[in-house]
C-alpha positions in Angstrom: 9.2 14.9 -4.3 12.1 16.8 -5.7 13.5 13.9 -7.5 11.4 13.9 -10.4 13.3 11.3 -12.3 12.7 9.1 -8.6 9.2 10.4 -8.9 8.5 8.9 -12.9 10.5 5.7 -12.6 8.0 5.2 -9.3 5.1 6.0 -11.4 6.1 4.0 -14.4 7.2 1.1 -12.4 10.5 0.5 -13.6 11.4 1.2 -9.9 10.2 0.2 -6.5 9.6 1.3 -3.0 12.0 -0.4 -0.3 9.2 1.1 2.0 6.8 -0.9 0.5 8.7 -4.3 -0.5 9.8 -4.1 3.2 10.9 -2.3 6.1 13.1 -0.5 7.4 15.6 -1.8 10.3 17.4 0.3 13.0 20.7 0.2 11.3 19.5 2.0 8.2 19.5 -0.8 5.8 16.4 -2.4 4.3 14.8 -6.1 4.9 12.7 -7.0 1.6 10.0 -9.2 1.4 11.4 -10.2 -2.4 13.9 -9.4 -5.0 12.7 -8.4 -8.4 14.9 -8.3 -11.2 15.2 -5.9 -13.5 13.9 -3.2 -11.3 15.3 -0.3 -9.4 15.0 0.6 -5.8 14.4 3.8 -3.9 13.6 5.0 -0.6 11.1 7.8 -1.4 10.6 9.5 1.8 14.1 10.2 1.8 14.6 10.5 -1.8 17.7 8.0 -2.3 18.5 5.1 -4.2 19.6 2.0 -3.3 22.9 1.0 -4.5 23.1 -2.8 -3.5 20.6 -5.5 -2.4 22.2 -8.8 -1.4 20.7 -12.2 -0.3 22.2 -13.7 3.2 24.0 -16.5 2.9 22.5 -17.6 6.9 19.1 -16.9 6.6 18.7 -15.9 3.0 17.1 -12.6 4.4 17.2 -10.1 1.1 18.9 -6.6 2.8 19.1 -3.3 0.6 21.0 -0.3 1.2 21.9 3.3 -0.3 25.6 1.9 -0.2 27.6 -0.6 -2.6 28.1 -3.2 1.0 26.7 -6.2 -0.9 29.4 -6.0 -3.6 31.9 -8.6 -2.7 30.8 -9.2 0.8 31.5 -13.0 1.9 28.1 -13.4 3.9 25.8 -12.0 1.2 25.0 -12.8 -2.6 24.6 -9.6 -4.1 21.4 -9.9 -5.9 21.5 -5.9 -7.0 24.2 -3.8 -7.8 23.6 -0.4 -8.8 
């Protein structure tokens, strides 16, 4: 990993995997399992952050993604905003 500060807040915890709190779905966004707070997010195999993770109003699905989409979006509480 070339990100080393990715690579350390990994190790350390103070961030976590979107790979391994969920999956990842065909439109390049993330489905989580949970929401922690107080953590950051990362997709590791591709080496970026996630900058918003909001809570769906229909379904409460939790959806992350590299961009800020959750902010201010009608459908979603943004849990996350990086």
């Amino acid at each position: 990993m070339e990100n080393l500060a990715m690579q350390r807040a990994l190790q350390t915890g103070d961030a976590l995997s979107v790979l391994t709190e969920g999956i990842e779905l065909p439109s390049g966004m993330y489905q989580l399992r949970r929401f922690i707070e107080g953590k950051d997010y990362c997709d590791p195999k591709r080496e970026r952050w996630i900058w918003s993770i909001g809570k769906r109003y229909s379904d409460n699905a939790i959806l992350a993604a590299t961009d800020s989409r959750f902010y201010n979006d009608r459908n979603h509480d943004c849990l996350f905003l990086r």
